[in-house]
N, C-alpha and C positions, 0 to 999 in steps of 0.2 A: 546657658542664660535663661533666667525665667523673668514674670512680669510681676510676681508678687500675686495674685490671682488664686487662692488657697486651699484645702480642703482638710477636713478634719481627722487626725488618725487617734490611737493610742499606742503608748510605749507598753510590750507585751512583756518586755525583757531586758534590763540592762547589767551587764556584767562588768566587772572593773578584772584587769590584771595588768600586768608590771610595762605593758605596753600600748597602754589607754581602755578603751570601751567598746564592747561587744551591746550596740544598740539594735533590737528586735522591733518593731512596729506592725502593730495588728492594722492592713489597710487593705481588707478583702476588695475592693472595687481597683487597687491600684498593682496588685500583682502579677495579675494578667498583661499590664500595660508595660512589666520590669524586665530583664536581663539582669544577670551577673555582668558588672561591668558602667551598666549606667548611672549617670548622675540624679537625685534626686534633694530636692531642699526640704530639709527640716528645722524648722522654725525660723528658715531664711540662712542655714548653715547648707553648704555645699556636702552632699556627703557620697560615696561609693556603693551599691548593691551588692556585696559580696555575696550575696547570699538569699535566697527566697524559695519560702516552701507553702505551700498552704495559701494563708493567706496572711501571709507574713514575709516580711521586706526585713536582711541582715544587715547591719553596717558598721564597719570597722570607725572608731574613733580616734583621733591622733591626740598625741599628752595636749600638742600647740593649739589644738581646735576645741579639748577640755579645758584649758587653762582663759582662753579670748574671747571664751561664747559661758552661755547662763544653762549649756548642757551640763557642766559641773556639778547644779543642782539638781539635776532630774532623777524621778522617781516611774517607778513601775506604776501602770494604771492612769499615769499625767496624760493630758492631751495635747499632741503637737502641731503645729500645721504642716501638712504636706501640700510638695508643688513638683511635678515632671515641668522636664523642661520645654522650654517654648520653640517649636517648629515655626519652618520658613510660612507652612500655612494655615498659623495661629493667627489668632487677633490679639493685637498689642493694648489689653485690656487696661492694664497698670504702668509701669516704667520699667526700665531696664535694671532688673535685679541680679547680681554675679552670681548670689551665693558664696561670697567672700564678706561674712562681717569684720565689722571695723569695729567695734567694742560695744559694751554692755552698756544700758541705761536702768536709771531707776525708778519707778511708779514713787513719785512722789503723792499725788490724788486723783482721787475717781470720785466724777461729779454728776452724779445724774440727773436728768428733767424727763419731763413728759414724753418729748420724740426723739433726744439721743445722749451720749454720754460723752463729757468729755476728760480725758486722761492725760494730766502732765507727766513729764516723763524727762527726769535731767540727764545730759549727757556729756560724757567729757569735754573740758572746755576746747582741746585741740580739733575736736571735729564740730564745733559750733559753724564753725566758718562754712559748710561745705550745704548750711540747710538754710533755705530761703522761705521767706512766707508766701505761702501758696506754694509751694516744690513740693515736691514727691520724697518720701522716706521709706525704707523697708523697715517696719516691725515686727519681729518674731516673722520675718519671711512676708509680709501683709504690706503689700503698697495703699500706702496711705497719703491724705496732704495733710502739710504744715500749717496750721489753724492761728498760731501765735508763738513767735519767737520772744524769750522772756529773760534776758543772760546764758544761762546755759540751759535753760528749759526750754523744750515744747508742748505745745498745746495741740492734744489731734479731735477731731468730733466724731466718735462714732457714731452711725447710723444703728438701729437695728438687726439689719440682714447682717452688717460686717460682725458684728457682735456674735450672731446666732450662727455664723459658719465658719468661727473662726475661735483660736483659745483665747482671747482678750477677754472674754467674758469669765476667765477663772483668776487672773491677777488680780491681786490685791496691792497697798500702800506698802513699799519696799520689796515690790517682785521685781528680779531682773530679768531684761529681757534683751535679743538680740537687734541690735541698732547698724542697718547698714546704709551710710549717707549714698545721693544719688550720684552712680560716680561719674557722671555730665559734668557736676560741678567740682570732680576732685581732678579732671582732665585739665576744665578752662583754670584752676585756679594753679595748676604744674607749666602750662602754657605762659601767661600771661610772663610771669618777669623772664620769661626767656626771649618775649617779642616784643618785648615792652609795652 
C-alpha cells in the first residue's frame, strides 16, 4: 500500500523481450531502502525488485501491466515517480494508493498562471463514476485532489512544490498517464446494490 507521497527517479534501462520488460531505474537515495522481493510504485504501477545493484533498482514487467499502464510508452532517461511502501509508522500523508492502476488518461491541457497549473486530464468514461469533486486521485502514482469534474474530464491544480518533485512538470497535451481511482469509492459503489 502507498499514499501517493512521491520522489523522483530516472529510467537507466529498459529492455523488451518476448515476456514483457526488464525496467532499470537510476534511484541512488532508494536502493539502500530495497531487497529483492519488495514492492515498489512506479508512476503509481505496483512493480517487483528483482533486482538492485549500485544504485539502481531492477523490475520485471508483465505483457498485462504493459498493455494497462502508459509504461508501454517509456523511454530511457524519462523521469518516473517513485514511492516505497507505506509502513504501520508512516504518516498517512495522501490516500490509500494500491498500486493497482485502473487505466490510462489523457492530458487534454496544461494551463498555467502566476501560483499554479492546472491539468485537464480525460479518462475513461467506466471509471468516471468512482471520482468525486474534492476526492483524492492517483496520477502517475501522485495523490492528488479532484479540482473539477467535467463529463469524463478532470481538473487537478498544481501547486509548485508538487510540480517540482514530481514528473507532471514533463507532460505535455496528449501524454498518457497512469490513473488510479480511490478505491474507497470502488468498495462503497460494489457494496451499495448489494445492501441496498
Amino acid at each position: 500500500m502507498f499514499t501517493g507521497l512521491v520522489d523522483l527517479a530516472t529510467i537507466s534501462n529498459l529492455k523488451e523481450d518476448q515476456n514483457g520488460y526488464q525496467l532499470c531505474i537510476s534511484a541512488p537515495t532508494l536502493v539502500g531502502l530495497c531487497k529483492k522481493g519488495d514492492s515498489v510504485a512506479i508512476d503509481g504501477v505496483c512493480l517487483t525488485v528483482v533486482e538492485h545493484q549500485e544504485a539502481q533498482l531492477v523490475f520485471y514487467v508483465s505483457p498485462e501491466t504493459i498493455k494497462k499502464t502508459a509504461l508501454l510508452n517509456y523511454k530511457n532517461g524519462q523521469a518516473v515517480n517513485v514511492e516505497l511502501p507505506l509502513r504501520p509508522t508512516d504518516r498517512l500523508g495522501g490516500h490509500y494508493v494500491l498500486g493497482h492502476v485502473d487505466c490510462t488518461g489523457s492530458v487534454k491541457s496544461i494551463q498555467a498562471t502566476a501560483t499554479s497549473w492546472f491539468f485537464t486530464i480525460e479518462i475513461p468514461e467506466p471509471f468516471i463514476k468512482y471520482v468525486v469533486y474534492k476526492g483524492s486521485i492517483a496520477v502517475n502514482g501522485i495523490s492528488l485532489t479532484v479540482n473539477q469534474i467535467r463529463d469524463c474530464e478532470i481538473e487537478l491544480c498544481i501547486i509548485p512544490v508538487t510540480l517540482e518533485k514530481t514528473n507532471l512538470s514533463f507532460l505535455q497535451t496528449g501524454s498518457l498517464v497512469n490513473i488510479e481511482v480511490d478505491i474507497l469509492a470502488k468498495y462503497t459503489a460494489n457494496l451499495l446494490p448489494k445492501h441496498g
